[in-house]
C-alpha positions as CSV (number, residue, x, y, z in Angstrom):
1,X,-26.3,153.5,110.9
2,X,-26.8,155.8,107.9
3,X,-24.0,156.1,105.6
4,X,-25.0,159.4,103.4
5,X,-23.6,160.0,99.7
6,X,-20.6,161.8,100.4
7,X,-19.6,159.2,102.6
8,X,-19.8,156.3,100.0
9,X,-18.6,158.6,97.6
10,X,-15.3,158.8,99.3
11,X,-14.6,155.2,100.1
12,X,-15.6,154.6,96.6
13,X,-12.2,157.3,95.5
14,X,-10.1,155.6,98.1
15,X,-11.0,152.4,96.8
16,X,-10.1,153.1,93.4
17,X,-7.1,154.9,94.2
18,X,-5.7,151.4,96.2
19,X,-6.6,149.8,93.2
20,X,-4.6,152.0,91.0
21,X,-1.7,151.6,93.3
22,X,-1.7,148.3,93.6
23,X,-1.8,147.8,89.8
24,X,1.2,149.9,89.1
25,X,3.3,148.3,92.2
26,X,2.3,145.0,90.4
27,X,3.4,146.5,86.8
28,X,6.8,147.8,88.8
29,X,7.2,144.0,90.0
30,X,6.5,142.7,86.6
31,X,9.2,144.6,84.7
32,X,11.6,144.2,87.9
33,X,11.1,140.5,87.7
34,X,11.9,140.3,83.9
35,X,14.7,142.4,83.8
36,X,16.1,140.1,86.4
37,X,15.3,136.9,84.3
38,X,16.8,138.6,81.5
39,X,20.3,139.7,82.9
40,X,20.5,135.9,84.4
41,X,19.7,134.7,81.0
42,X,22.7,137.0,79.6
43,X,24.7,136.0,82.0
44,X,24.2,132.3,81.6
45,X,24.5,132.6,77.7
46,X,27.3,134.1,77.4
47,X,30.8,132.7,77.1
48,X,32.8,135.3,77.8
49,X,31.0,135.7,81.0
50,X,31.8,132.1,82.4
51,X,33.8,132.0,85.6
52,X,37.2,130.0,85.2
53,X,36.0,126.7,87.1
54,X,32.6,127.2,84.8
55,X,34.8,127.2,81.8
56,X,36.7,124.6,83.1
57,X,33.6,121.9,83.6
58,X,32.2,123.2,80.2
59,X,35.6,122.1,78.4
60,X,35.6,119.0,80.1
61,X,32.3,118.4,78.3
62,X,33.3,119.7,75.2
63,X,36.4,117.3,75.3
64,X,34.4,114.2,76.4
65,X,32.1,115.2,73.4
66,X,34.4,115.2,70.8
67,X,36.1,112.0,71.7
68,X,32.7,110.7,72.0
69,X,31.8,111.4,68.9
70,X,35.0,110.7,67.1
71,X,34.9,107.6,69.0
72,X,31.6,106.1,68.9
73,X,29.4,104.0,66.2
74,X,26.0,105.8,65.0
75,X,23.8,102.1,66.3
76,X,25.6,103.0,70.0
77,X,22.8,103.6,72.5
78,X,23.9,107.2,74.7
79,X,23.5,106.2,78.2
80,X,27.6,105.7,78.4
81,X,27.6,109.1,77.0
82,X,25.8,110.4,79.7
83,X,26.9,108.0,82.5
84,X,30.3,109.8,81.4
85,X,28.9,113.3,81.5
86,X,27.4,112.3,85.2
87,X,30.7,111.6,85.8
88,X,32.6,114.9,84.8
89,X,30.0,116.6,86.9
90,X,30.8,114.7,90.1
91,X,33.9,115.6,90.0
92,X,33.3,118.9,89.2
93,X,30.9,119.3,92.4
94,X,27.9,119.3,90.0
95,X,25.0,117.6,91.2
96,X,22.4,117.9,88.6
97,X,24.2,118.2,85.5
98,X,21.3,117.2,83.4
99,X,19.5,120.7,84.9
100,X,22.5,123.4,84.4
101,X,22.6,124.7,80.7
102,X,26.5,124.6,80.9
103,X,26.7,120.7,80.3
104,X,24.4,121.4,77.3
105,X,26.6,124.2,76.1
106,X,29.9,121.8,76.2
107,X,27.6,119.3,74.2
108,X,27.2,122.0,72.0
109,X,30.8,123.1,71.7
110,X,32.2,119.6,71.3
111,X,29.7,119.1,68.5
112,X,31.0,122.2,67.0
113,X,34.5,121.0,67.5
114,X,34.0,117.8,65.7
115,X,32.6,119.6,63.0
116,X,29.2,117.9,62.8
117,X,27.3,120.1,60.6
118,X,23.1,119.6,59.4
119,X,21.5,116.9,59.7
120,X,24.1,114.6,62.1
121,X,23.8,117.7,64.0
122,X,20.3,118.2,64.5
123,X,20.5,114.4,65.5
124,X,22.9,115.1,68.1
125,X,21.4,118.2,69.7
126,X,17.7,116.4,69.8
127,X,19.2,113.5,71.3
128,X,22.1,114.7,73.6
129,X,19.2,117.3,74.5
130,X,16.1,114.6,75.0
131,X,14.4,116.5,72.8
132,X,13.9,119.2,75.9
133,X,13.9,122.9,74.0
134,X,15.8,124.9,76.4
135,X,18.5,121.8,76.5
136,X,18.6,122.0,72.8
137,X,18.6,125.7,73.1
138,X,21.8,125.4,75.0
139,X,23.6,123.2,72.8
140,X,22.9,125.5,70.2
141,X,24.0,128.8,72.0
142,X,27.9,125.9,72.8
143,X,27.9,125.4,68.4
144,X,27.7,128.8,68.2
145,X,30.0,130.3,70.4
146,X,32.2,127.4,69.0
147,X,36.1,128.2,69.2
């Protein structure tokens, strides 16, 4: 079988014209994908966008915060702090509390209601956080929206 020049020629065009769409349905997916990543970011960063049993789990750990804090001696280990925050969750039909970012943003408003500023803070957020960026992230974005 002889395949002549305009033949090759052609698949050659075809070829690169898959290519072409293929790369601009993966560009399409690409932008889809972060616009969706963003808007559940938004979503999950935002207080006023809470739902009211959301609100209601993140002031339970903003109150348990406070008192913790209020409460407790700077030598006291924090696995009662979290064995406390487990559970809040539990009865709050959270399973993995240490996963959602709305236990870390009810650290972060209880820290902001006790008033914790600089350096005691940046020692609470690293440790209630485990030193995990997008936990400390959240307790930051629960100081900020602070009440």
């Amino acid at each position: 079988m002889h395949l002549g020049f305009a033949h090759v020629n052609k698949v050659c065009r075809y070829l690169i014209l898959l290519t072409n769409i293929l790369a601009l349905a993966a560009c399409s997916f690409s932008d889809s994908s972060v616009s969706i990543s963003d808007s559940t970011s938004s979503i999950i960063s935002s207080p006023s966008s809470i739902s009211g049993e959301s609100k209601k789990y993140r002031n339970e750990i903003a109150d348990y915060t406070v008192a913790y804090v209020k409460s407790s001696k700077s030598d006291v280990g924090y696995s009662s702090y979290f064995k406390g925050i487990s559970e809040i969750a539990a009865k709050s039909g959270i399973a993995n509390w240490d996963q959602d970012p709305l236990t870390y943003m009810g650290i972060g408003l209880g820290l902001k209601r006790t008033g914790v500023e600089g350096v005691a803070y940046e020692t609470y957020r690293k440790n209630f956080g485990n030193n995990d960026y997008t936990k400390m992230d959240n307790i930051q974005k629960g100081y900020e929206a602070g009440e």
